[in-house]
DRENDO-1510 file (C-alpha; in Angstrom, 1 decimal, always signed):
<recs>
REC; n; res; u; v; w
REC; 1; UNK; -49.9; -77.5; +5.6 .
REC; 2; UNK; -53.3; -76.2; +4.2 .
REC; 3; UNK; -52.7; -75.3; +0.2 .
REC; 4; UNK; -54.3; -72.2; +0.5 .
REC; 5; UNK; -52.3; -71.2; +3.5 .
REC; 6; UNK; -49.4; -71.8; +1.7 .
REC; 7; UNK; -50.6; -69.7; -1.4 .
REC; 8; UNK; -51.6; -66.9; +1.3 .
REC; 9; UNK; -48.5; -66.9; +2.6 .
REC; 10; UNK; -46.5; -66.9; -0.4 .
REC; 11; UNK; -48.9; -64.0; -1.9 .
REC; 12; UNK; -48.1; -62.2; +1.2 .
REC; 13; UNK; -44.4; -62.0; +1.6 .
REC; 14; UNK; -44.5; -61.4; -2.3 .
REC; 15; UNK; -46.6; -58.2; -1.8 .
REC; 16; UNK; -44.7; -57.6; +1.4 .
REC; 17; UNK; -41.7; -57.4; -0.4 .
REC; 18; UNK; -42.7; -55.3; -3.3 .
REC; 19; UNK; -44.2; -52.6; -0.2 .
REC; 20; UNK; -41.0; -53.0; +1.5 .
REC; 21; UNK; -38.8; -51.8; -2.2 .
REC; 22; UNK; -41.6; -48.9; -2.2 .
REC; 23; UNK; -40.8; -47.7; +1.4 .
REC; 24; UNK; -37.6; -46.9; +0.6 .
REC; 25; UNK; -38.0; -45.3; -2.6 .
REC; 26; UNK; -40.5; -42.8; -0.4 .
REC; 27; UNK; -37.7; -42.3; +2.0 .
REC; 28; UNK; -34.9; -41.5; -0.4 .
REC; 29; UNK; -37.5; -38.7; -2.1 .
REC; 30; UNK; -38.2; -37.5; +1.1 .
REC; 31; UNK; -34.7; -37.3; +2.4 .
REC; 32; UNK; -33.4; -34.1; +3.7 .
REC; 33; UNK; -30.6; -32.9; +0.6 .
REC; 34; UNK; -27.3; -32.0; +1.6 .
REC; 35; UNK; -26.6; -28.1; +0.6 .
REC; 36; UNK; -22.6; -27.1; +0.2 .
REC; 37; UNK; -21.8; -23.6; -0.5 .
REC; 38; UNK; -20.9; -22.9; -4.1 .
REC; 39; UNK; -17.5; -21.9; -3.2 .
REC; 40; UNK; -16.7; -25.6; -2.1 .
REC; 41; UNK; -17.9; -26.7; -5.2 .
REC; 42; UNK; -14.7; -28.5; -7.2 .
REC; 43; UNK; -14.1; -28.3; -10.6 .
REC; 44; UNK; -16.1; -30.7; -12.9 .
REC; 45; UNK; -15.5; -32.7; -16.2 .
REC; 46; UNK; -18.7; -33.7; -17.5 .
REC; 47; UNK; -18.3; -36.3; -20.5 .
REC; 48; UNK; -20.5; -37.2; -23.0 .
REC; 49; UNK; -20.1; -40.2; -25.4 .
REC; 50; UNK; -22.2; -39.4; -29.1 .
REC; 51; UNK; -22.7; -42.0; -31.4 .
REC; 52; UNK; -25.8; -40.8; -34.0 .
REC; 53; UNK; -28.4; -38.3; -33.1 .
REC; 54; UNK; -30.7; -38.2; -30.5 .
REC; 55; UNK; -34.2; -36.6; -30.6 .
REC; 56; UNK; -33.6; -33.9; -28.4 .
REC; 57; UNK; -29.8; -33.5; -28.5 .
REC; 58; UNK; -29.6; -29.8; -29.4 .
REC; 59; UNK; -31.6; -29.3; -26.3 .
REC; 60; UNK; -29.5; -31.3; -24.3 .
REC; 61; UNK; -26.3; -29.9; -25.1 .
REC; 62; UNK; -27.7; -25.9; -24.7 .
REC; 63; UNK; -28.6; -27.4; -21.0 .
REC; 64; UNK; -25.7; -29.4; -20.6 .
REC; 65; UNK; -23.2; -25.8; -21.3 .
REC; 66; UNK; -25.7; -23.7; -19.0 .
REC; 67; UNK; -26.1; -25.3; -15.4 .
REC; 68; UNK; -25.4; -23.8; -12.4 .
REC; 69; UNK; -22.3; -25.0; -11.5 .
REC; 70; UNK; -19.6; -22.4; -10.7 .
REC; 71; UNK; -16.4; -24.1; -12.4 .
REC; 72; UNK; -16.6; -27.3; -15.2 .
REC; 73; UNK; -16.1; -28.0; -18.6 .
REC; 74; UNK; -18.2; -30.2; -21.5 .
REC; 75; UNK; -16.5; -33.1; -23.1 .
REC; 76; UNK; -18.1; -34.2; -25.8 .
REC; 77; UNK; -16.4; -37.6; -27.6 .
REC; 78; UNK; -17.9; -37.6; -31.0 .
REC; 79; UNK; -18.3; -41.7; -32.8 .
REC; 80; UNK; -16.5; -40.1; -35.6 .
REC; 81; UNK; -15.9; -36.9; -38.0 .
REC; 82; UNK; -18.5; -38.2; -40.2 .
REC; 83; UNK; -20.9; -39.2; -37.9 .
REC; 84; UNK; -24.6; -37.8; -37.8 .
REC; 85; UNK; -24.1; -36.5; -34.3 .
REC; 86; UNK; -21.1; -33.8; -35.3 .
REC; 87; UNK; -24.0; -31.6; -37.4 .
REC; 88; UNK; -26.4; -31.2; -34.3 .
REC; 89; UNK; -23.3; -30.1; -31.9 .
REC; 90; UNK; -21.7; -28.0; -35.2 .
REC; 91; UNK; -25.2; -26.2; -35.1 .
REC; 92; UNK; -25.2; -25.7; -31.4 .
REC; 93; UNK; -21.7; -24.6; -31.6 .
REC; 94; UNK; -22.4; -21.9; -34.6 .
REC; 95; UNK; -26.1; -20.8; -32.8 .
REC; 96; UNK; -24.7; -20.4; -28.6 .
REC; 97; UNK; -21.1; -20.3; -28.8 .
REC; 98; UNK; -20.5; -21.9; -25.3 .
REC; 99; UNK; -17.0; -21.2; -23.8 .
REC; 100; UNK; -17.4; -24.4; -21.9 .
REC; 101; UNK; -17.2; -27.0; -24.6 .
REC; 102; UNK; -14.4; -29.2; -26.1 .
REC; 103; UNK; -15.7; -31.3; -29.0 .
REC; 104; UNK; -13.0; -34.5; -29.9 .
REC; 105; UNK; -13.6; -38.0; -31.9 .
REC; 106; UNK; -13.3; -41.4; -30.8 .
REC; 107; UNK; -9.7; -42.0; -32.0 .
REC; 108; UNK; -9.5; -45.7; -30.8 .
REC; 109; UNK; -12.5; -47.7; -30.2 .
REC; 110; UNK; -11.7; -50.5; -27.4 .
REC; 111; UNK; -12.7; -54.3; -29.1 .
REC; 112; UNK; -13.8; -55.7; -26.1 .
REC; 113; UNK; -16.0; -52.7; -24.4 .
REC; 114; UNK; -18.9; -50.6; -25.5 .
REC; 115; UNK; -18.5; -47.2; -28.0 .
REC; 116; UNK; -19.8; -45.1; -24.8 .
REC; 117; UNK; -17.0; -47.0; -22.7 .
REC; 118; UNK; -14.4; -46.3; -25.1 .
REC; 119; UNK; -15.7; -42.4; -25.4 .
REC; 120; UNK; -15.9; -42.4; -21.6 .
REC; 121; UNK; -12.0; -43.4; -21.5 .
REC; 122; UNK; -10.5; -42.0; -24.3 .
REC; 123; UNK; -11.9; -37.9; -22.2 .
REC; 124; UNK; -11.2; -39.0; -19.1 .
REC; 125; UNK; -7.4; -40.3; -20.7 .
REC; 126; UNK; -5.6; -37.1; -19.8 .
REC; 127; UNK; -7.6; -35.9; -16.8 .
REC; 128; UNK; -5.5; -32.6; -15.4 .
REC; 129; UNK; -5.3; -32.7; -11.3 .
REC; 130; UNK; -7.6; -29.3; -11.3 .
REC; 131; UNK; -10.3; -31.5; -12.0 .
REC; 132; UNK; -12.1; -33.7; -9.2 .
REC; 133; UNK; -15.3; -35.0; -10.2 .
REC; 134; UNK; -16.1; -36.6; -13.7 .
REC; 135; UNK; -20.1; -36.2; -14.2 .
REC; 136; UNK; -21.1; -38.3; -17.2 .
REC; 137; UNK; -24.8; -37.8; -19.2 .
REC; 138; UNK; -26.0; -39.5; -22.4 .
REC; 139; UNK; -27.1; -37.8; -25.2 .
REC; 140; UNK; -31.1; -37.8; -24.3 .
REC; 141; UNK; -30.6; -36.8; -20.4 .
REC; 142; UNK; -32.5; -33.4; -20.2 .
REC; 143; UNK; -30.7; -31.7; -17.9 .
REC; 144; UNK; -31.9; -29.3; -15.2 .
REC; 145; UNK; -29.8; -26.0; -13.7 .
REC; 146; UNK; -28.9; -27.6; -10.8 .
REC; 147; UNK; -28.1; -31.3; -12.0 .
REC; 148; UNK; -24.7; -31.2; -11.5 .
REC; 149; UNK; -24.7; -29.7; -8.4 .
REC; 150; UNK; -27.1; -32.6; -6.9 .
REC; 151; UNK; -25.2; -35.0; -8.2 .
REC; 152; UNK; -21.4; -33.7; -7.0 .
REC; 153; UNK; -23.0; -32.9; -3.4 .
REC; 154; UNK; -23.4; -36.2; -1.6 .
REC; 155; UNK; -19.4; -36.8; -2.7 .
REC; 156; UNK; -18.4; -34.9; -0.3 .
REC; 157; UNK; -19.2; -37.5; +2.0 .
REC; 158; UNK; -16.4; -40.1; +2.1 .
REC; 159; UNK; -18.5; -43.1; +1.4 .
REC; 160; UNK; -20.6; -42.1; -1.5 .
REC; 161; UNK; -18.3; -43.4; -4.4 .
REC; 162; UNK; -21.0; -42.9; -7.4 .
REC; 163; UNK; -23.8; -40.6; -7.3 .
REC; 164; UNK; -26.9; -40.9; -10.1 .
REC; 165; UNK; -29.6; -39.5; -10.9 .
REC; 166; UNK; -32.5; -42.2; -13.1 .
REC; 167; UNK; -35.0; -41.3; -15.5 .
REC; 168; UNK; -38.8; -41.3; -15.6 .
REC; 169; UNK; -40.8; -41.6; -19.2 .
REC; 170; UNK; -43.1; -39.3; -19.5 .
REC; 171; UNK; -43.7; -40.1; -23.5 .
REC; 172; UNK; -45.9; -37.1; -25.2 .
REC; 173; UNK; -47.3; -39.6; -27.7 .
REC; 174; UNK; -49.2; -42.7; -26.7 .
REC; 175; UNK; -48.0; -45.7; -27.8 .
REC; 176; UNK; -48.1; -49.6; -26.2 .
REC; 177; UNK; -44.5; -49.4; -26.4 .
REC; 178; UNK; -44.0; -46.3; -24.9 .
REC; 179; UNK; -46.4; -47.2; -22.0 .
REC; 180; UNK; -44.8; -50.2; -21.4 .
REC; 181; UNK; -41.3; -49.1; -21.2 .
REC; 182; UNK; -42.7; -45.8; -18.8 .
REC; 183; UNK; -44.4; -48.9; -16.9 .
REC; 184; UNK; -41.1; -51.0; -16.5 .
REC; 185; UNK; -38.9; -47.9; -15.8 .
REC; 186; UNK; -41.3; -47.0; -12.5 .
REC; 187; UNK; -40.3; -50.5; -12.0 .
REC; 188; UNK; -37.2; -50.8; -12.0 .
REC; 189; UNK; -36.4; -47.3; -10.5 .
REC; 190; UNK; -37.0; -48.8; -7.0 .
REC; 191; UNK; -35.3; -51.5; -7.6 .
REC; 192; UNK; -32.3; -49.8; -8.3 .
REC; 193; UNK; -32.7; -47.5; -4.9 .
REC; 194; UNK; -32.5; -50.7; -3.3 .
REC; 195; UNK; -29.8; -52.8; -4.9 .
REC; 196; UNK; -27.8; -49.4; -5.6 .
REC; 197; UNK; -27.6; -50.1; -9.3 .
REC; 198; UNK; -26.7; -46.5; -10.9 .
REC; 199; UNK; -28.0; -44.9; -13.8 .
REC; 200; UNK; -25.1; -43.7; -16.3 .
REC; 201; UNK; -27.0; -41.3; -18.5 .
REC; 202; UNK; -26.6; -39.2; -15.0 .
REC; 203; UNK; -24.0; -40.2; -13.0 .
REC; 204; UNK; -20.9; -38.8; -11.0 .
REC; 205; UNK; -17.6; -39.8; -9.6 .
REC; 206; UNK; -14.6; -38.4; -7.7 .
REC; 207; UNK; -11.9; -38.0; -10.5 .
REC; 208; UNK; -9.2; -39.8; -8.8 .
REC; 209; UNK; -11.4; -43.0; -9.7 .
REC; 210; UNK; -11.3; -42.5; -13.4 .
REC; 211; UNK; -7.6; -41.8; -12.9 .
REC; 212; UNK; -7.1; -45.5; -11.2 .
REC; 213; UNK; -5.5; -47.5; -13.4 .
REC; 214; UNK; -7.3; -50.6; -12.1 .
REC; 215; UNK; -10.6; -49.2; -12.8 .
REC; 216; UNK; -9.8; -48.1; -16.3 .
REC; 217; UNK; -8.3; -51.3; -17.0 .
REC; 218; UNK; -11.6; -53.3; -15.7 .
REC; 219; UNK; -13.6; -50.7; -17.7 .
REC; 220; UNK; -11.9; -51.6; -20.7 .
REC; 221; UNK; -13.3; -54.5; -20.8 .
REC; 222; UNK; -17.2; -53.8; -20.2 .
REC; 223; UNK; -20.5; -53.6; -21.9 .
REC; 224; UNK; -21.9; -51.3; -19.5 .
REC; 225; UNK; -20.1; -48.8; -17.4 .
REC; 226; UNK; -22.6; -47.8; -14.8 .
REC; 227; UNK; -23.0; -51.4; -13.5 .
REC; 228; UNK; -19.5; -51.9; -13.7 .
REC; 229; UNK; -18.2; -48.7; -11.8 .
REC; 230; UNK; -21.2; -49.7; -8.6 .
REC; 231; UNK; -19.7; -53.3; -8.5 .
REC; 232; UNK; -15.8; -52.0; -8.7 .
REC; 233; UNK; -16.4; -49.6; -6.0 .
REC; 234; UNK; -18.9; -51.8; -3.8 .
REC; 235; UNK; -15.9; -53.9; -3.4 .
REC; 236; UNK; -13.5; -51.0; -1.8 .
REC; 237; UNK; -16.4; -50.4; +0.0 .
REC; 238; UNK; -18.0; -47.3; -1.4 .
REC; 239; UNK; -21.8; -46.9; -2.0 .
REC; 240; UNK; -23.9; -45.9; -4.7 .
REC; 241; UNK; -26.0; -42.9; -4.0 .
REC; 242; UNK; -29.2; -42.2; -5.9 .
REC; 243; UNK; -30.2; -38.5; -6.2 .
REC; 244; UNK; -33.6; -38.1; -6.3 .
REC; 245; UNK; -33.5; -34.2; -7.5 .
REC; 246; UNK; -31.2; -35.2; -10.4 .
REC; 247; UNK; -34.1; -37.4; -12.1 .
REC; 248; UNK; -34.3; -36.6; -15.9 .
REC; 249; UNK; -38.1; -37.2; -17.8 .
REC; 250; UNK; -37.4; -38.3; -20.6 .
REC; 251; UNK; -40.5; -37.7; -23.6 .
REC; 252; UNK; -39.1; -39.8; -26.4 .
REC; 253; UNK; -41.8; -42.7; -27.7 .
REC; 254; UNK; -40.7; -46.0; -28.7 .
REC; 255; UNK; -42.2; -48.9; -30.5 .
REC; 256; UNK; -43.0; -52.2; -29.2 .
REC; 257; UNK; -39.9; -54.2; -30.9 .
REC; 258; UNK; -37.3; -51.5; -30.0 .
REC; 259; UNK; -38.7; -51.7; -26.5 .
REC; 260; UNK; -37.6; -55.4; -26.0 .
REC; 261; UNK; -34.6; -54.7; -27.4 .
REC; 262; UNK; -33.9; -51.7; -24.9 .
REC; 263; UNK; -35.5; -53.9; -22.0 .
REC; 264; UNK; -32.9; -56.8; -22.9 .
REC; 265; UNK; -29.8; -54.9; -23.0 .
REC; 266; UNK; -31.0; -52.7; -19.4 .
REC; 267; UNK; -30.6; -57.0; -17.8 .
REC; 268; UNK; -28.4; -57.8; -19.7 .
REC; 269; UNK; -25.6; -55.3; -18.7 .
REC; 270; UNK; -26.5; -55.8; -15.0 .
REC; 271; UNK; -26.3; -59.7; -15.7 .
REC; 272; UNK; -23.1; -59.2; -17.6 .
REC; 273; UNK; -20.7; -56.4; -14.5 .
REC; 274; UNK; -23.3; -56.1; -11.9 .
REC; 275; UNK; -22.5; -58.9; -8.9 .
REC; 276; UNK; -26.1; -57.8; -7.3 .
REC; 277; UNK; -27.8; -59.2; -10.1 .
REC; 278; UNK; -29.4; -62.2; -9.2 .
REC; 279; UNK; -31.4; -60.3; -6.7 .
REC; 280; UNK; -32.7; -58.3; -9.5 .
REC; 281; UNK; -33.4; -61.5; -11.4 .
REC; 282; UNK; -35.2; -63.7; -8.8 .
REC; 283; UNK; -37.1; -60.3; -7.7 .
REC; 284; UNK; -38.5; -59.7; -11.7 .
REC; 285; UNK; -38.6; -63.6; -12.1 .
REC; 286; UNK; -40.7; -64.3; -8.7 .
REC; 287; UNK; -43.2; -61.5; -9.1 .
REC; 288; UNK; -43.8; -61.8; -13.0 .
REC; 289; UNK; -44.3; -65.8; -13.2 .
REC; 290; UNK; -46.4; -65.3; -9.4 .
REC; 291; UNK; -48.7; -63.4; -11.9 .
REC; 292; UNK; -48.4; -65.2; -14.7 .
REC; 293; UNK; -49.3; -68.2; -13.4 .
REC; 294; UNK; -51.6; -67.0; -11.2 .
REC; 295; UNK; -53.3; -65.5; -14.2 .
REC; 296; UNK; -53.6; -69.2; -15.7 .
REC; 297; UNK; -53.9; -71.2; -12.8 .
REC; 298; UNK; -57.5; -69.4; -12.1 .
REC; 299; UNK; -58.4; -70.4; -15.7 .
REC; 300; UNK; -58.7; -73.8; -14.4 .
REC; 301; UNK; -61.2; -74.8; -11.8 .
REC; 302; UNK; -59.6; -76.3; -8.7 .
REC; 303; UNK; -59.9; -75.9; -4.8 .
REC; 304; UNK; -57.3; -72.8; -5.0 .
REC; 305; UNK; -59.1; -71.0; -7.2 .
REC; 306; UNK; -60.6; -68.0; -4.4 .
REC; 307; UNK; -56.9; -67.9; -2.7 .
REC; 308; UNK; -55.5; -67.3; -6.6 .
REC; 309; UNK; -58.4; -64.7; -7.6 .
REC; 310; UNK; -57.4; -62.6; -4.2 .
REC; 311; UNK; -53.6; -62.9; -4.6 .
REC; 312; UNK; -54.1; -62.2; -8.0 .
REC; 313; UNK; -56.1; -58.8; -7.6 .
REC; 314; UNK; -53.6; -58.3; -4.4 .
REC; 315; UNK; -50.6; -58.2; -6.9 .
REC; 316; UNK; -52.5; -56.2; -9.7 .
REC; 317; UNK; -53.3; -53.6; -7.3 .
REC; 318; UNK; -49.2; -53.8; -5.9 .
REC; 319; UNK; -48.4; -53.6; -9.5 .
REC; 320; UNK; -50.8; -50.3; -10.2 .
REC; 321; UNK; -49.1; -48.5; -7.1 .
REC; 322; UNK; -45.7; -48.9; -7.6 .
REC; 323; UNK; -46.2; -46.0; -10.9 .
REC; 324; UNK; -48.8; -44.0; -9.8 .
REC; 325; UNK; -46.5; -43.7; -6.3 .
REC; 326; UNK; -43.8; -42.9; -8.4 .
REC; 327; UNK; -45.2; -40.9; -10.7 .
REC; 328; UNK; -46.4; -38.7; -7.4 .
REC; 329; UNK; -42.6; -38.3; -6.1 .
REC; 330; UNK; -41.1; -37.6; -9.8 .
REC; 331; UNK; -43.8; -34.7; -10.1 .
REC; 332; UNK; -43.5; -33.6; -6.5 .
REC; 333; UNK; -39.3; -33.5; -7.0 .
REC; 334; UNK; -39.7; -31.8; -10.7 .
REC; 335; UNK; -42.0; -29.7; -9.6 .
REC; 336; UNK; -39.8; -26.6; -8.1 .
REC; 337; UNK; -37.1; -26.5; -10.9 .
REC; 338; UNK; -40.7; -26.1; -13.1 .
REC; 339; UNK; -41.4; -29.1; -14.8 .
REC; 340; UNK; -44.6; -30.6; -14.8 .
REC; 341; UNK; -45.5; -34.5; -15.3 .
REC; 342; UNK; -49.2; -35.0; -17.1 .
REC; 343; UNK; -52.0; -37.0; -15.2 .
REC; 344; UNK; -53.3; -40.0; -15.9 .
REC; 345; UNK; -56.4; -39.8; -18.1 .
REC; 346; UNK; -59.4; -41.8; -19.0 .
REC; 347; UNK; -58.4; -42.1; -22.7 .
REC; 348; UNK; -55.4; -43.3; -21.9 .
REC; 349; UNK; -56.8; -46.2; -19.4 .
REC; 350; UNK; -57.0; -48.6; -21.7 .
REC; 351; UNK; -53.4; -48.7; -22.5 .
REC; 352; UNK; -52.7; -48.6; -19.6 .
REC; 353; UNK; -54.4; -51.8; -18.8 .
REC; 354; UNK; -53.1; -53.6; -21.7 .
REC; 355; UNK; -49.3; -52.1; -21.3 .
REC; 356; UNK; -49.0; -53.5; -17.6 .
REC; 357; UNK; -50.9; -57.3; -18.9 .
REC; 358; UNK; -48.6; -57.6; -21.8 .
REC; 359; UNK; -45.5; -56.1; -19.4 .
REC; 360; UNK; -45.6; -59.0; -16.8 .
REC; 361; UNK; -45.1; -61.6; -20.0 .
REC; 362; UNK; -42.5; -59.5; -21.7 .
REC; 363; UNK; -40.6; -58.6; -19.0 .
REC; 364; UNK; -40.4; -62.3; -17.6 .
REC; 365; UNK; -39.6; -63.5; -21.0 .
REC; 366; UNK; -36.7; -60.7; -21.6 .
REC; 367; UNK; -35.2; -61.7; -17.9 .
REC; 368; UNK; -34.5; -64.9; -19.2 .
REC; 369; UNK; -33.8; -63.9; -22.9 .
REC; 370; UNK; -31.3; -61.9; -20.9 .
REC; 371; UNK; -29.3; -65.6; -20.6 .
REC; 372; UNK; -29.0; -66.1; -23.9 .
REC; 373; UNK; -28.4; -63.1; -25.7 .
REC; 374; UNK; -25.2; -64.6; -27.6 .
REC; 375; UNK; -25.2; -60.9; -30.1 .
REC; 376; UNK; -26.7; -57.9; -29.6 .
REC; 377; UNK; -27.0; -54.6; -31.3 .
REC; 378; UNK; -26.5; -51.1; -30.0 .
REC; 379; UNK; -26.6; -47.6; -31.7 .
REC; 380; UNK; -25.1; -49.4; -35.0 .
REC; 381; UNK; -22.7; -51.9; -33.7 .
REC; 382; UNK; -23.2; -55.2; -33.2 .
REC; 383; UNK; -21.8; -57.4; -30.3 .
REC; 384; UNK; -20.7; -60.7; -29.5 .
REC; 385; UNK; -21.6; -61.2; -25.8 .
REC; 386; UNK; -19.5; -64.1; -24.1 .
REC; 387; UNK; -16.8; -66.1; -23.9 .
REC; 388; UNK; -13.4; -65.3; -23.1 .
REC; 389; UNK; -14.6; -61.6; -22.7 .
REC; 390; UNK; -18.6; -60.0; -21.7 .
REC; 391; UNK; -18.5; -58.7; -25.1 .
REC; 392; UNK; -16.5; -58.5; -28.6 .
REC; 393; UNK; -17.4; -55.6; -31.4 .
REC; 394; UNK; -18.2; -57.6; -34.2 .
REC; 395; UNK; -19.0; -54.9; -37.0 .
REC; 396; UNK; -19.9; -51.0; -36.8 .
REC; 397; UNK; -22.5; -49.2; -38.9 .
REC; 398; UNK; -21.7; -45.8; -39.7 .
REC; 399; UNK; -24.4; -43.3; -38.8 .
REC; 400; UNK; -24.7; -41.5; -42.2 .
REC; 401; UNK; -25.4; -45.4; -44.4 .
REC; 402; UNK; -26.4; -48.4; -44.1 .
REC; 403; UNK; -23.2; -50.1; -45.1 .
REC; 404; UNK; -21.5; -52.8; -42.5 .
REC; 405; UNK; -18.0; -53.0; -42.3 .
REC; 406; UNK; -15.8; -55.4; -40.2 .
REC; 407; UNK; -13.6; -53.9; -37.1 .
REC; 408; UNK; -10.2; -54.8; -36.7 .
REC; 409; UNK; -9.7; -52.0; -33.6 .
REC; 410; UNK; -6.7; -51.9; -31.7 .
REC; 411; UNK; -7.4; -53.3; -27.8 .
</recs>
């Protein structure tokens, strides 16, 4: 077969692909929502695992307390009594006085599982019967009124065994790194429709799952809970459900380094509990060294060199749509709860340009980093990742010092 036939065809089914994902991201923000009168509505748990401070935390908890949800309560697992986190919520505490909120600290912190896993366990340890969902948010999820309602909705059908929400980075400063990581999320926030990988900054379950002693016992035993709760319940069957109208923006910036470091852990903890994961992988892999080498290929003068220029501005323009479409859904679902998303503007072109070229390297390079990682550090604690276990705590930072000191946790 003709060389360039077989470079138009392989462009072809790579773009074809890539519309395909983009389909059905359309067709889940376009989907009808399920409505269920508020008096069906069961009682909630929402849990939140705190370890240091996040930029808009005091915001987050005054939204968290205030939704409009008829009946739930706010769990918030605190790293520890001395921990950075404890003044924000002592300050929220002392300036709303919400009736809704229990504050306790992370009394045993699990050696072989994540400090939001262990958080996550120790609230839901004692779960009373009245409850039956457990909604879980992280610490920088801005909540809107009606979150927990979206999210609690689609469990009413028999199926759904996880609903989530995902966020969208809209970063109010600009910065490469904070382009590039709003860039890779309107990636990998189609990807995740498709696959049904959740998000657990803004997630939800039926109770009776966080009361299976199976599940807790698996989750024990993880890096990253929202991966690990999809591939549990894909396995009695149960589907993951992505809730368009529960999509938090997120505004924080980031710098370049921190961003790779993010970007590595988000493949890492699918690599690690997610058993869909080499879909993911061969999808980033395929489409970031198609452009990569196409990129270098037409650098050097050969017979191919037309077929790779097309393919190559075929992808680029595949690669431009995917955020600009999903920056038009995000801003057309925010839109009625009052949240607005800014344009794209002509000062901020140029990043945008150099974000998306230096995101196709990075994010091909971090994939397969992703094999490797051997340790890896989160929030102040430092992992071991492989062997006999996914991952071993190594040492914890306290929030308040720089000092290091060695765990000896009970399991």
């Amino acid at each position: 077969m003709d060389g360039n036939l077989i470079l138009i065809l392989w462009f072809f089914v790579i773009i074809l692909i890539q519309i395909w994902i983009l389909f059905c991201l359309v067709r889940a923000f376009f989907a009808t929502p399920i409505f269920i009168d508020n008096k069906q509505l069961p009682k909630a748990l929402v849990v939140m695992s705190l370890r240091g401070t996040d930029p808009f935390l005091l915001n987050c908890l005054q939204r968290l307390c205030s939704m409009n949800y008829p009946d739930y309560k706010v769990r918030l697992v605190i790293d520890s009594p001395q921990d950075s986190a404890g003044l924000i919520v002592q300050e929220f505490i002392n300036n709303f006085h919400p009736d809704n909120l229990e504050v306790i600290y992370l009394e045993n912190r699990l050696l072989h599982a994540s400090g939001k896993v262990s958080g996550m366990l120790q609230a839901t340890v004692d779960l009373h019967s009245d409850y039956k969902i457990v909604a879980f948010f992280d610490g920088d999820a801005l909540v809107h009124p009606d979150c927990l309602t979206e999210l609690v909705t689609p469990l009413f059908n028999l199926k759904v065994g996880v609903t989530s929400g995902n966020r969208w980075y809209q970063p109010d400063t600009l910065s490469l790194g904070a382009f590039m990581r709003s860039f890779w999320n309107a990636f990998a926030v189609p990807i995740m429709n498709v696959v049904e990988i959740p998000w657990g900054g803004c997630m939800a379950v039926n109770a009776n799952l966080m009361r299976d002693t199976e599940l807790r016992n698996h989750l024990a035993n993880t890096f990253g809970e929202d991966s690990s709760i999809s591939t549990f319940l894909r396995c009695r069957g149960l589907r993951v459900k992505f809730v368009p109208q529960a999509t938090i923006i997120n505004r924080e910036s980031i710098q370049i380094r921190s961003f790779y470091n993010f970007l590595v852990r988000q493949l890492l903890t699918v690599r690690l509990h997610n058993s869909r994961f080499m879909i993911v992988f061969l999808h980033m892999f395929t489409f970031g060294m198609t452009l990569a080498l196409s990129f270098f290929l037409m650098l050097i003068p050969s017979n191919f060199q037309i077929t790779l220029l097309v393919g190559f501005l075929a992808l680029v323009s595949t690669l431009f749509l995917q955020p600009l479409l999903g920056h038009f859904l995000v801003r057309r679902a925010v839109f009625p709860r009052g949240e607005k998303l800014n344009g794209f503007s002509l000062t901020s072109l140029p990043w945008i340009v150099v974000a998306l070229f230096l995101l196709c390297f990075v994010n091909l390079f971090a994939t397969i980093h992703s094999f490797f990682v051997r340790k890896h550090a989160w929030r102040g604690i430092t992992y071991k990742i492989g062997g006999q276990f996914p991952a071993t705590v190594l040492f914890v930072q306290p929030c308040l010092n720089s000092a290091v000191t060695s765990l000896r946790p009970t399991p």
